[in-house]
C-alpha positions in Angstrom: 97.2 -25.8 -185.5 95.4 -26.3 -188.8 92.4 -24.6 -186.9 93.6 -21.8 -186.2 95.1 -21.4 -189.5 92.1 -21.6 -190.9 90.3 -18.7 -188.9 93.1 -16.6 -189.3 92.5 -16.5 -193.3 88.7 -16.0 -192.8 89.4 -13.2 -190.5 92.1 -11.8 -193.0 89.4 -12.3 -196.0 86.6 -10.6 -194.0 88.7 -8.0 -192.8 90.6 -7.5 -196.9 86.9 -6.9 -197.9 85.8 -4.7 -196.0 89.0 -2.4 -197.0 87.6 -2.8 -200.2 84.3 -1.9 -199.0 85.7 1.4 -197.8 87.6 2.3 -200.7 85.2 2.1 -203.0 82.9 4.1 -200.9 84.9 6.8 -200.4 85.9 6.9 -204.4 82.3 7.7 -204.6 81.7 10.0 -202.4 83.2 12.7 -204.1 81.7 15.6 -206.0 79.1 13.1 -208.2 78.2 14.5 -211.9 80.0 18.1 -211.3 79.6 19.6 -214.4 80.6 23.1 -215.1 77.9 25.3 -217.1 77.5 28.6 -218.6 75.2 29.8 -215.8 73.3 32.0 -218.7 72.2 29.5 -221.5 69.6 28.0 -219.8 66.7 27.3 -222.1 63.4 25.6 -220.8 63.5 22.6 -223.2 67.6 21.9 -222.6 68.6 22.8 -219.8 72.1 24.4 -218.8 74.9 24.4 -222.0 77.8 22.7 -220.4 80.9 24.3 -221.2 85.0 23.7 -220.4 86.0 23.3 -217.0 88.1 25.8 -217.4 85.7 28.5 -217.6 84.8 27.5 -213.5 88.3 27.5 -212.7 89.2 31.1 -214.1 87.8 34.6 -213.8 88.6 35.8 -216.7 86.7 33.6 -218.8 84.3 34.2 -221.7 81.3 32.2 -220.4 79.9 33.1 -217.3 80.5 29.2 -216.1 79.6 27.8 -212.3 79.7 24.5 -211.4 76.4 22.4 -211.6 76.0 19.0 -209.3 73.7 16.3 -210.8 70.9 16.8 -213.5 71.1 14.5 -216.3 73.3 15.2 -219.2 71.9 15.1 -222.8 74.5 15.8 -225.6 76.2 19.0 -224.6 73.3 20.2 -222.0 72.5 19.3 -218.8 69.1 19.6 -216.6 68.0 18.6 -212.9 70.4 19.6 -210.7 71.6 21.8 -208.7 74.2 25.4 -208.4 74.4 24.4 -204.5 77.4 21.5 -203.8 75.7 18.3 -202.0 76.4 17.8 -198.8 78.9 15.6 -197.8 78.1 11.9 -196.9 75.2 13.2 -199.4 72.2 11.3 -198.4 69.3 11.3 -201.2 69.0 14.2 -203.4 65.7 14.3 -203.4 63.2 15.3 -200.6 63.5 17.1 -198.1 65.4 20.1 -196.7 67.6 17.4 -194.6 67.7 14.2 -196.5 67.1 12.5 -193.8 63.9 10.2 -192.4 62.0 11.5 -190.2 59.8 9.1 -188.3 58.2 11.0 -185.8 58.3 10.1 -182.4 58.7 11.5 -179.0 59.8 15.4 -179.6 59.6 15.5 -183.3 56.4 17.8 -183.4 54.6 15.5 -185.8 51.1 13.6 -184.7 49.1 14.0 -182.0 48.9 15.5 -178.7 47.8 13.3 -175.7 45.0 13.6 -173.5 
């Protein structure tokens, strides 16, 4: 009896982890570093001024603001990202146009041909 007691609680704490595993990877998987920008003010030393995000929420605001994913923020500007949303279950943001690996192999056009 004490056995089975026993493996019950590890199952339960294995189990209780990995529900914490998947909440905290879906928390962030959502839109990471979405900043919105005044799609005009970029400057080759700054970047993108970031602005309110109201201005991406409402047409009929003064800036001209989008939303920007990404880029690293310094003060109230923002450089290296992107306009287009990352895809979701996101992958690298670097690389290629898939962000996947691509390791060759039968099919995959890469290499040599046989003979």
């Amino acid at each position: 009896m004490a056995d089975t007691r026993r493996q019950l609680r590890s199952g339960t704490v294995v189990l209780g982890g990995m529900g914490l595993l998947a909440a905290a990877l879906t928390a962030c998987s959502s839109d990471p570093d979405k900043r919105c920008v005044d799609r005009d003010s970029y400057t080759l030393a700054k970047g993108y001024k970031v602005v309110a995000d109201k201005n991406c929420k409402s047409a009929k605001s003064p800036a001209n603001g989008v939303w920007y994913y990404g880029g690293k923020k310094k003060g109230g500007w923002v450089e290296g990202g992107s306009f287009t949303k990352p895809a979701k279950g996101g992958g690298s943001s670097s690389g290629g146009s898939h962000g996947g690996v691509d390791r060759g192999g039968f099919g995959s056009g890469k290499g040599s041909s046989g003979g």
